[in-house]
ZAMARGU-4260 file (C-alpha; in steps of 0.2 Angstrom, whole numbers, plus 5000, padded with zeros to 4 digits):
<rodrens>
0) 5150/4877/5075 | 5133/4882/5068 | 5134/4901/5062 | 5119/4911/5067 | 5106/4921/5053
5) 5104/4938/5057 | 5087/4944/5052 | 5085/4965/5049 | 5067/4969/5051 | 5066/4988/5043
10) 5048/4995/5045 | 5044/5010/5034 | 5033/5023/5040 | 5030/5037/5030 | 5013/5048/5024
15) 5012/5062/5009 | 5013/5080/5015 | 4992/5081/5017 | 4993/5098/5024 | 4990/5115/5018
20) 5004/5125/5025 | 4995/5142/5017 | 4978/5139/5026 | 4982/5124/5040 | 4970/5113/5034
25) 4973/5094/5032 | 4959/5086/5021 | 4964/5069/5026 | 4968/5060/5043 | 4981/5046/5038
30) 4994/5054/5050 | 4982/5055/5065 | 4973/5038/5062 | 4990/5027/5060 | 4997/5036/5073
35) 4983/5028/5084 | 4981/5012/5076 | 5000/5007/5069 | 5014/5016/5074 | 5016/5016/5092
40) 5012/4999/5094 | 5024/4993/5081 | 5036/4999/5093 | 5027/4997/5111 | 5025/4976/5106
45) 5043/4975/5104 | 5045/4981/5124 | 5043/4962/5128 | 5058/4953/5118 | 5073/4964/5122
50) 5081/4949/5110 | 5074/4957/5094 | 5080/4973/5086 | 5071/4981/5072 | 5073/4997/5060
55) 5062/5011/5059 | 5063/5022/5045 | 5053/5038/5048 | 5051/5049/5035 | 5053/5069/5042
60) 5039/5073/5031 | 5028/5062/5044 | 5037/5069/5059 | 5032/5087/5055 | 5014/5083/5053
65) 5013/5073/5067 | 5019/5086/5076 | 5008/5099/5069 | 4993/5090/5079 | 5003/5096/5095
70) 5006/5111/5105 | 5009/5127/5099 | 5003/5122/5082 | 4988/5113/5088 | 4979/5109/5069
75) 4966/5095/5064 | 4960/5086/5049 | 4944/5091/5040 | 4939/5070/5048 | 4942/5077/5063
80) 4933/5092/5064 | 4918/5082/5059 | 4924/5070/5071 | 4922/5081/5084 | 4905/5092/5077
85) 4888/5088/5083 | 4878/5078/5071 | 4862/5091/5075 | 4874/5104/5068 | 4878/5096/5053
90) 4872/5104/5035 | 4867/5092/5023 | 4886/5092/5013 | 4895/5086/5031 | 4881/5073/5033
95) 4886/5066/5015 | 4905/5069/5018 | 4901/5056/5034 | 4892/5044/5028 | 4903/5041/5012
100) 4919/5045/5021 | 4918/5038/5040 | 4916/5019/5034 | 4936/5020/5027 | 4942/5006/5035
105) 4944/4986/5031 | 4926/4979/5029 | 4931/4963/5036 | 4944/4967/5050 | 4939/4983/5055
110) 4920/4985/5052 | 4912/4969/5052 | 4918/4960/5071 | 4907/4976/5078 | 4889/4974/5075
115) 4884/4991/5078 | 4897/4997/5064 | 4892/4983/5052 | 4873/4989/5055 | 4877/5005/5052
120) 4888/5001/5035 | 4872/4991/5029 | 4861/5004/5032 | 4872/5014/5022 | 4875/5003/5008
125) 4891/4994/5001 | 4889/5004/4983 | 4881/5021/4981 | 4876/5029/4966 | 4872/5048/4967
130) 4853/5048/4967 | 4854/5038/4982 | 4858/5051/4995 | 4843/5060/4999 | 4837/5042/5004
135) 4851/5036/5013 | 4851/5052/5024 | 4834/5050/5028 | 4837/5032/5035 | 4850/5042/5049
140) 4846/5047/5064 | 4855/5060/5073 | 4861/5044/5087 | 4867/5036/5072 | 4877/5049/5067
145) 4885/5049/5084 | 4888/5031/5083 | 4896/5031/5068 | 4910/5047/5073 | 4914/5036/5087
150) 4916/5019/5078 | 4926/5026/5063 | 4938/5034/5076 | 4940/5020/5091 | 4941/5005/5077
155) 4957/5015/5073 | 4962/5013/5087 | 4975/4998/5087 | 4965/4985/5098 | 4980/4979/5109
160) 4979/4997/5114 | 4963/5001/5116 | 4961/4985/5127 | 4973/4991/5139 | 4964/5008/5140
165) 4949/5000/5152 | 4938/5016/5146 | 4942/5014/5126 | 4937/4991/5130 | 4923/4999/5141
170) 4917/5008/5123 | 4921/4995/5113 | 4910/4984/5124 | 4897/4996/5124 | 4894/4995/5106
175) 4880/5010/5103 | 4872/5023/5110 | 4888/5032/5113 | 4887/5050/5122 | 4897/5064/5116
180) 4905/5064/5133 | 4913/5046/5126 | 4915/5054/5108 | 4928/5067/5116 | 4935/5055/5124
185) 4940/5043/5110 | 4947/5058/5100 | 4958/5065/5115 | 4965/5045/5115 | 4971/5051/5096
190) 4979/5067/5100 | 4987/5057/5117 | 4993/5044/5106 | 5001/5057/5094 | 5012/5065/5107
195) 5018/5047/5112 | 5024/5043/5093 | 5041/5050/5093 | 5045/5052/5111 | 5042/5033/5112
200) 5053/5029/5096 | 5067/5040/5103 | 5066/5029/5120 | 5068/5013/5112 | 5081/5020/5099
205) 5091/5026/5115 | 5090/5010/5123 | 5098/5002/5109 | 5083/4993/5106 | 5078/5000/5088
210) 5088/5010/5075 | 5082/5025/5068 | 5082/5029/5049 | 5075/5040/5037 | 5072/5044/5021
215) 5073/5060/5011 | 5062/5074/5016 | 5047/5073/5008 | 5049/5056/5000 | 5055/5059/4982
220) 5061/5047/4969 | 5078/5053/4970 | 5083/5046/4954 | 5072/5055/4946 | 5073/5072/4953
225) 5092/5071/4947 | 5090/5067/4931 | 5071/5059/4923 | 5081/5050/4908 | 5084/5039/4922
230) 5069/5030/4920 | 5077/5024/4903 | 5090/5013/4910 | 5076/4999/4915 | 5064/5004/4902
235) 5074/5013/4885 | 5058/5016/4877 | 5046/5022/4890 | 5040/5038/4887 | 5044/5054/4894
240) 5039/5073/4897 | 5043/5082/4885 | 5050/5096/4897 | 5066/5090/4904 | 5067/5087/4924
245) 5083/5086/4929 | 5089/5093/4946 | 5101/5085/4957 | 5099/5101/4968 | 5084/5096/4971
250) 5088/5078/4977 | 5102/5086/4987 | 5089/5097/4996 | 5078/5083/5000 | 5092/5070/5006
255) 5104/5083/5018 | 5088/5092/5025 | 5078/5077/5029 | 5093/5071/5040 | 5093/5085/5047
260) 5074/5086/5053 | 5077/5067/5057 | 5092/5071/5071 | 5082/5089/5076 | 5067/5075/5080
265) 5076/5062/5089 | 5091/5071/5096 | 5105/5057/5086 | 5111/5057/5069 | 5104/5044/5056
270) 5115/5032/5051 | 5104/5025/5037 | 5092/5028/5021 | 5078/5021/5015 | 5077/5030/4999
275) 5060/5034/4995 | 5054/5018/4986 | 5068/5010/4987 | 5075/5020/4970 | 5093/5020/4970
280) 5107/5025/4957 | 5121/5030/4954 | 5118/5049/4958 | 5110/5043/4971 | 5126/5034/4979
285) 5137/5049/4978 | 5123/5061/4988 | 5121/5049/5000 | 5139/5046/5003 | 5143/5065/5004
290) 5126/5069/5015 | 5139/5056/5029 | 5125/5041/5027 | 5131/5024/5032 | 5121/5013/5022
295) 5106/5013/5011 | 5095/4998/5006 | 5083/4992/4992 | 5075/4979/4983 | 5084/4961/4978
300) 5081/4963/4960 | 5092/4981/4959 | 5106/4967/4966 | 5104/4954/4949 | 5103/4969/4937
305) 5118/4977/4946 | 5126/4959/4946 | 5120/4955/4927 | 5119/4938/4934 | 5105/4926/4944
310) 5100/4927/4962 | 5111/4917/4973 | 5110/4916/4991 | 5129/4919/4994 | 5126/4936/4985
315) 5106/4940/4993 | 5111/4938/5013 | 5125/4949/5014 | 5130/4967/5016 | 5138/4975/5000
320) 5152/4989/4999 | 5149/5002/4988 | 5163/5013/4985 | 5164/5029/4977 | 5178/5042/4974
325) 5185/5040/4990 | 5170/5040/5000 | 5160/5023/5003 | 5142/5017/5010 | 5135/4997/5013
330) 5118/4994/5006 | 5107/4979/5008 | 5094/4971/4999 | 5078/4967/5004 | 5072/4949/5003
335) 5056/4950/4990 | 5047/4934/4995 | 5048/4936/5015 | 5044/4957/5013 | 5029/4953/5003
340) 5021/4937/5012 | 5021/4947/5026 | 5016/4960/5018 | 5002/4954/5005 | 4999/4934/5009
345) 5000/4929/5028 | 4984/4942/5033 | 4974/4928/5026 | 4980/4914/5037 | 4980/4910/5054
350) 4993/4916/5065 | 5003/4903/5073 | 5002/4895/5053 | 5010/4911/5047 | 5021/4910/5059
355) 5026/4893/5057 | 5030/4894/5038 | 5039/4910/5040 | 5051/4904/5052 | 5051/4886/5041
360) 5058/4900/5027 | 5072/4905/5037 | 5076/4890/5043 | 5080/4885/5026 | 5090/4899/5022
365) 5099/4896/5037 | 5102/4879/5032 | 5107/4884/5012 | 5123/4897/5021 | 5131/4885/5031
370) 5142/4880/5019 | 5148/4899/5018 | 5163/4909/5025 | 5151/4922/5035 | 5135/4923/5045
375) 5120/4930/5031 | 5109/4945/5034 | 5090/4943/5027 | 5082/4961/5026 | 5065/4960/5027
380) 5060/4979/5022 | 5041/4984/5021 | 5027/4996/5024 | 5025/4997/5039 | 5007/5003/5041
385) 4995/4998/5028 | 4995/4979/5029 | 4990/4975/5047 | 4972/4983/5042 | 4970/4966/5031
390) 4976/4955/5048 | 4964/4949/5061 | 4968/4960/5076 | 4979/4973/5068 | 4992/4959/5065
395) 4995/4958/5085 | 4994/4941/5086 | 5005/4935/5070 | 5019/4948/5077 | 5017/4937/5094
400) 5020/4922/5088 | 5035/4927/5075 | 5043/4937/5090 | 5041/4922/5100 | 5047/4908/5090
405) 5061/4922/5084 | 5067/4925/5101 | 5068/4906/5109 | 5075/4900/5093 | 5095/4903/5092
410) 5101/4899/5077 | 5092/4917/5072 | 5098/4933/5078 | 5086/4949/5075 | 5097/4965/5073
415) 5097/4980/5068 | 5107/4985/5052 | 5121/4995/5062 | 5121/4980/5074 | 5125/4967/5058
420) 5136/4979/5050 | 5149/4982/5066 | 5146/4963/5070 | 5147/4957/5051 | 5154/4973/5042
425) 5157/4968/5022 | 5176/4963/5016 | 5185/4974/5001 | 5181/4960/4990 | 5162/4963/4992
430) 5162/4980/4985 | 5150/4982/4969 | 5152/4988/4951 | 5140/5004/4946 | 5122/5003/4952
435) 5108/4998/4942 | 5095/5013/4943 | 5076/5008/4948 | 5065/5005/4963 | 5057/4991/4973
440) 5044/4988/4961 | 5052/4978/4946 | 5068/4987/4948 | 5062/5002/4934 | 5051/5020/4938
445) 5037/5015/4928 | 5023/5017/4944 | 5031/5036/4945 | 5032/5039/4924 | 5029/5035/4910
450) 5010/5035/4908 | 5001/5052/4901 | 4993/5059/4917 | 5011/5055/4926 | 5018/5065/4911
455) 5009/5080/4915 | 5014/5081/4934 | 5032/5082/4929 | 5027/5094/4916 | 5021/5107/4928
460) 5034/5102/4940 | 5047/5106/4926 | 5040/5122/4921 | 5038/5126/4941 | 5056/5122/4942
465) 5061/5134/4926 | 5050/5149/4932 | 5060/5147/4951 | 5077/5146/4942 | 5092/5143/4955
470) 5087/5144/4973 | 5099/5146/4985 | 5097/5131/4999 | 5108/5142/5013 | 5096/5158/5012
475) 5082/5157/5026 | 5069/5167/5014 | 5071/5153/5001 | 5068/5140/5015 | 5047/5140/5012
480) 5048/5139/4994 | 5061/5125/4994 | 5046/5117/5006 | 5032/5119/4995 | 5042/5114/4981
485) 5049/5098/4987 | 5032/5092/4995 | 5026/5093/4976 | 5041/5083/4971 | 5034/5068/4984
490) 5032/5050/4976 | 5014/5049/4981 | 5008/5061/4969 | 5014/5051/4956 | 5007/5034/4962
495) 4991/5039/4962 | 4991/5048/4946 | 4987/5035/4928 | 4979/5017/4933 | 4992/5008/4941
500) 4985/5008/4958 | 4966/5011/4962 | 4961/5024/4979 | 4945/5029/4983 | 4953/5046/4986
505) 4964/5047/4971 | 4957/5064/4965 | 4961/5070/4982 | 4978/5067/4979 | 4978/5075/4961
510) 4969/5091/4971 | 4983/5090/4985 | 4998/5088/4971 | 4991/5104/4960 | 4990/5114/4979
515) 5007/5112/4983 | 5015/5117/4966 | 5001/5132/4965 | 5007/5138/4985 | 5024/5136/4977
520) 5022/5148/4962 | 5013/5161/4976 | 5028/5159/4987 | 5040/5165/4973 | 5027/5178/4970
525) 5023/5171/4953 | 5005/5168/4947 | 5001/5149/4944 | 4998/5143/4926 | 4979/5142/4925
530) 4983/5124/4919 | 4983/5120/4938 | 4966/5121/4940 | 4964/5107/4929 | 4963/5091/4936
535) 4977/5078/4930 | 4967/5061/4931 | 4955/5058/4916 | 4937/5054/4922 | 4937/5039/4910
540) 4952/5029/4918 | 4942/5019/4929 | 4947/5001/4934 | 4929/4994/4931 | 4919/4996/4915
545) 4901/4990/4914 | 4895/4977/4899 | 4887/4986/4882 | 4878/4974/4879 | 4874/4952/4881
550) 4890/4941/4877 | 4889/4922/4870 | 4907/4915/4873 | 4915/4900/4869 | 4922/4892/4883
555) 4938/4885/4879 | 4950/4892/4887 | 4957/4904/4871 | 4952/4921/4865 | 4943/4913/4849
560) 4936/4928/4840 | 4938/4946/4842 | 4920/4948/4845 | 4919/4937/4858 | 4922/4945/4872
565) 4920/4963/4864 | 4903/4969/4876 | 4910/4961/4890 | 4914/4972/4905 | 4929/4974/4912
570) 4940/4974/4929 | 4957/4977/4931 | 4962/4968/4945 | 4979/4976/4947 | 4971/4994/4953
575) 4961/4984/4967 | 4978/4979/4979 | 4979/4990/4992 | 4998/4988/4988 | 5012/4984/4975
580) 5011/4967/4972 | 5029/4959/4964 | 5021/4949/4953 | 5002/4944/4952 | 4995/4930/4946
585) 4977/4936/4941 | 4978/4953/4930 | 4961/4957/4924 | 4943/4949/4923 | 4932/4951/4908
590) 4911/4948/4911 | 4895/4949/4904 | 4879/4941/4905 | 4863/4931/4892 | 4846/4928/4898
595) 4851/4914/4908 | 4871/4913/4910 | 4885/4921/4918 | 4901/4920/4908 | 4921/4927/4917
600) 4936/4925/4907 | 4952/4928/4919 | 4969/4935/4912 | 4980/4928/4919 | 4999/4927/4922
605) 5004/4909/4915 | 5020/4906/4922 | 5016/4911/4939 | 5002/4897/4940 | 5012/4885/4932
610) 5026/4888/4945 | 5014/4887/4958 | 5008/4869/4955 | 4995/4867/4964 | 4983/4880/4964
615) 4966/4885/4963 | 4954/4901/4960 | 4937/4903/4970 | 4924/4917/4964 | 4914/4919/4979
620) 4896/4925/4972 | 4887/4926/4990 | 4888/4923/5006 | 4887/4903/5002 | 4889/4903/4984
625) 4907/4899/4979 | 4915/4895/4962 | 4931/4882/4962 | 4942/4882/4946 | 4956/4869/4950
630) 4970/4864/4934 | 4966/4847/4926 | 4976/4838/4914 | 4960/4834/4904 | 4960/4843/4886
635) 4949/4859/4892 | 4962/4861/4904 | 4954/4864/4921 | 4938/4861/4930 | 4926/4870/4940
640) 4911/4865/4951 | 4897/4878/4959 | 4899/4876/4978 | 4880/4878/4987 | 4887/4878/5006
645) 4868/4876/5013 | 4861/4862/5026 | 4865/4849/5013 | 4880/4856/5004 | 4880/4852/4985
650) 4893/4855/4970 | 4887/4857/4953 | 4899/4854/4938 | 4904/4869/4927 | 4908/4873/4907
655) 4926/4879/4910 | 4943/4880/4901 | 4963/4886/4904 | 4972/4887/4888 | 4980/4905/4888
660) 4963/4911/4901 | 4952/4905/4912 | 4934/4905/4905 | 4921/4899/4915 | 4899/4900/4911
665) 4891/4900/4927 | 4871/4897/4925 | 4862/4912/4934 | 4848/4900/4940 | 4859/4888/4951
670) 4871/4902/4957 | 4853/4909/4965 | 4858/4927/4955 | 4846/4937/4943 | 4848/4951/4931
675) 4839/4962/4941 | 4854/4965/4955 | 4872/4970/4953 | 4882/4952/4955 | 4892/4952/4972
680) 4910/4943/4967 | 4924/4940/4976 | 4943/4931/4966 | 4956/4922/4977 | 4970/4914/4972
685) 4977/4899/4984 | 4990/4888/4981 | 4990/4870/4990 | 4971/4873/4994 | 4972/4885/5009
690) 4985/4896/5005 | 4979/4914/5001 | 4990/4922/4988 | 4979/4936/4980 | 4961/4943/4984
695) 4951/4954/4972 | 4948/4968/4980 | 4959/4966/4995 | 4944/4971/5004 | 4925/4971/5002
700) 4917/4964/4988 | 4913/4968/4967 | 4897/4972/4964 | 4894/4970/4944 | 4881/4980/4934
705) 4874/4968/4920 | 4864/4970/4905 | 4845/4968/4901 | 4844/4957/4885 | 4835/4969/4873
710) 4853/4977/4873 | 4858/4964/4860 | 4848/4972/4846 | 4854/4990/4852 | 4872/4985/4851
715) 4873/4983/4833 | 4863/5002/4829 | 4877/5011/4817
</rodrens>
């Protein structure tokens, strides 16, 4: 008899502690905006396949600022007060603060299938430099305004649900020349579907339908908040704080009080964690297993390093045993491929294809354990917000087909974890040796330490933490400072800090960070170091650097001098995901400009292409203007031809090489590009022709400064 292949989907919802909880005030809107655009419907689609379980893990942190929207508390966001302000009252600051702020949303998906917003976006301008906004406020008029408050908040609006609402399609329809009548309606859409969030995750988890999970309160790396030297089990010689950070209390706090906030919320005790990034340890095994938890999860890779061995199916699709002085918990590990094509790859396909190869997937693992002694379990564990803004129709229609095919195919069984634990729980023999400490992203710490401005956070949480000495978690007068301190402790602080990951509003979340250890200091009634009110990020770590000056490459395919590429400018692709990335084929682009030719050398990750086989990177220049770098077994390695998509569509042939890079010389003339303009450019890696693996940036497009050519005399000045 054929065994079945249970599939875990675990969804992770989680947001930062935004809010102020001295003054009230919220200065970002993540919480209201993917409560109306992600997560009820993530829940609501599942309503009609009763067949398909799923996890949600939700982290308290989110649950109390969701909440906070609602009576008794009823707060807002600084978006939302602006939201709901009319534009004739506006000082010149809000009508900046809108104008560069109310566009934050996925040019191509969220902004660009409505005209009225894509107008409005043009007549603001992709790219702004300072000078500029005296001008671009002039060009808006007060109904322009208005449109726009009402476009940035209904096209976060999920549009599943704002089609069912027949006044929100009516707007949508509509298009321009909204009223503020239809503004305050919209908005009171956002606060209705707040209140619906956890009720409706409580429903669902009460009909068996869903499992709740959580994760510790405020989303701390765990790990490291026990001890930071643990960040030197992957990487020995990473460097460290000088201040030492190590304070398991702290964990402790975070862990037993987030399941406590999680059963206050939804009336039943968790039975599992998602620990904040998936950072795990051995420290981290023991709390868990004396806070009661069931089971834990994280990513593949922490398996094989725990294992010291390669991956093997046999040992990837089960449930582990991990047993501890006594006491035990299961933990699973999340499937890397299928998380992050979902997560990163299938946005960029159509639906019922995306569909099709992941169920092909399955079916192949499906096939691989048959030959085993036990049904296999494939957890798929991802965000559970941030990727459906880079999916046609917020993803609706790629979840439609995958739950469709899922439910009418039965060799697959969607469950949730508890469900494939009680069905399927792990034998004695399954139990594993000491855990190997690291996260989900390359099984180390290094995207929360290691780098200088990443350093200085845990330096003032370590002094922070020396000046409160030992807190006592069981007295109610402690109870805010504990707060204060472990929202500073939360992982996103960290992310955003050195120049892993790129945000338009990174310096936001250096203010934020600094806010909750200074209200911590106050609570104590200490005074906060005046080292606070220094920001942590360094203006100069930017991911794009401009060319000093005109660049004469050879195009071979080799870094052939030092000088050759020395005035080039430069992007650092990495910083432009809108998240982690596994692994990632193109790393970083170097690019400069003579008086008549355009020259980009792409870094790039060798291996990765090579296992890729077929493959190809397109630089989109314009609208119909598109660069084709295909491998070649010729000497220069690869080959490129200029695309002119036009009424008679033509290819022009290209100097390009791939030895250790790709180097390409694209002549300014044919391309239709001139000095005088930034250069628009787009990168995408696709593998077997069509298949999108990367894009650079995930949304929008680069828009490159170049040099005049009297710069090469200037350039040698000493």
């Amino acid at each position: 008899m054929t065994q079945p292949l249970y599939i875990a989907f675990v969804w992770h919802m989680h947001q930062p502690y935004y809010r102020d909880p001295v003054s009230g005030t919220s200065s970002m809107p993540w919480v209201r905006l993917h409560a109306a655009k992600d997560y009820l419907d993530m829940v609501t689609r599942l309503e009609a396949f009763p067949t398909i379980h799923q996890t949600f893990n939700m982290v308290p942190s989110l649950l109390d600022q969701l909440e906070e929207y609602l009576p008794p508390a009823n707060l807002s966001d600084v978006f939302l007060d602006l939201s709901r302000k009319s534009a004739a009252d506006f000082s010149v600051q809000e009508q900046q603060f809108v104008l560069e702020w109310f566009f934050l949303a996925n040019p191509e998906r969220m902004i660009r299938p409505y005209p009225r917003y894509e107008d409005l976006f043009a007549k603001r301008g992709a790219t702004i430099r300072e000078e500029q906004w005296p001008e671009i406020r002039r060009r808006f008029k007060l109904q322009d305004y208005l449109d726009l408050q009402v476009w940035f908040n209904l096209a976060w609006i999920d549009p599943w649900l704002r089609r069912q609402d027949p006044h929100l399609a009516h707007l949508e329809q509509k298009g321009a020349g909204f009223t503020e009548e239809e503004k305050r309606y919209v908005l009171e859409q956002h606060l209705e579907f707040l209140a619906r969030v956890i009720p409706t995750y409580r429903s669902a988890a009460a009909r068996g339908h869903i499992e709740l999970s959580c994760s510790p309160y405020y989303h701390p790396i765990l790990p490291l908040l026990c001890d930071l030297r643990a960040a030197h089990v992957a990487l020995p010689h990473l460097p460290l704080p000088e201040a030492s950070f190590r304070h398991p209390d702290d964990a402790r706090w975070q862990l037993q009080q987030g399941l406590a906030r999680h059963a206050q919320a939804f009336g039943i005790p968790a039975r599992g964690v998602w620990p904040s990034e998936g950072a795990v340890s051995e420290e981290v095994v023991r709390l868990a297993i004396d806070s009661g938890v069931q089971w834990i999860a994280t990513d593949e890779e922490i398996l094989w390093r725990t294992l010291r061995s390669s991956p093997t199916p046999a040992q990837r699709y089960r449930a582990h045993r991990l047993q501890r002085d006594g006491g035990q918990l299961f933990i699973i590990f999340r499937d890397r491929e299928l998380s992050d094509l979902i997560g990163f790859t299938y946005s960029h396909w159509a639906p019922d294809r995306a569909a099709e190869d992941f169920l092909g997937r399955l079916g192949r693992i499906h096939q691989t354990l048959q030959a085993g002694p036990r049904p296999g379990l494939v957890s798929i564990i991802l965000d559970g917000e941030n990727a459906w803004e880079s999916y046609a129709n917020d993803g609706h229609d790629f979840f439609l087909a995958v739950y469709h095919a899922l439910a009418a195919d039965t060799r697959f069984r969607c469950v949730t974890v508890s469900e494939f634990l009680q069905q399927v729980p792990p034998t004695d023999d399954e139990s594993l040796p000491p855990l190997f400490s690291g996260s989900w992203i390359d099984a180390n710490f290094a995207t929360w330490v290691g780098h200088p401005e990443k350093n200085t956070a845990w330096s003032h949480l370590a002094r922070l933490r020396e000046t409160l000495g030992q807190l006592n978690p069981d007295d109610p007068t402690s109870r805010p400072i504990w707060q204060s301190l472990a929202a500073a402790e939360g992982s996103d602080w960290m992310w955003w800090f050195g120049d892993t990951h790129y945000s338009a509003q990174a310096e936001e979340f250096d203010r934020l960070f600094r806010l909750h250890v200074s209200n911590t200091y106050r609570l104590a009634h200490h005074e906060p170091p005046k080292e606070l009110s220094v920001p942590i990020r360094r203006p100069v770590a930017q991911p794009l650097y401009r060319p000093t000056g005109p660049i004469h490459p050879t195009i071979d395919g080799r870094e052939t001098s030092y000088y050759e590429w020395l005035y080039a400018g430069r992007l650092e692709l990495r910083t432009y995901a809108a998240i982690h990335r596994a692994m990632q084929g193109l790393e970083t682009v170097a690019y400069g400009v003579d008086d008549t030719t355009l020259y980009l050398r792409i870094d790039v990750r060798l291996e990765l292409l090579q296992a890729l086989g077929s493959w190809r990177v397109e630089l989109s220049l314009a609208a119909k203007t598109t660069v084709v770098i295909r491998p070649d077994s010729s000497a220069s390695g690869a080959r490129a031809e200029l695309v002119l998509d036009g009424e008679s569509p033509t290819s022009v042939p290209l100097a390009c090489a791939f030895q250790r890079v790709l180097e390409v010389a694209i002549p300014l003339s044919a391309a239709g590009l001139t000095l005088e303009q930034p250069i628009p450019l787009i990168l995408t890696l696709r593998q077997n022709g069509q298949d999108i693996l990367e894009r650079y940036p995930s949304q929008g497009m680069f828009e490159l400064p170049t040099v005049v050519s009297d710069l090469e005399s200037e350039t040698w000045l000493v």
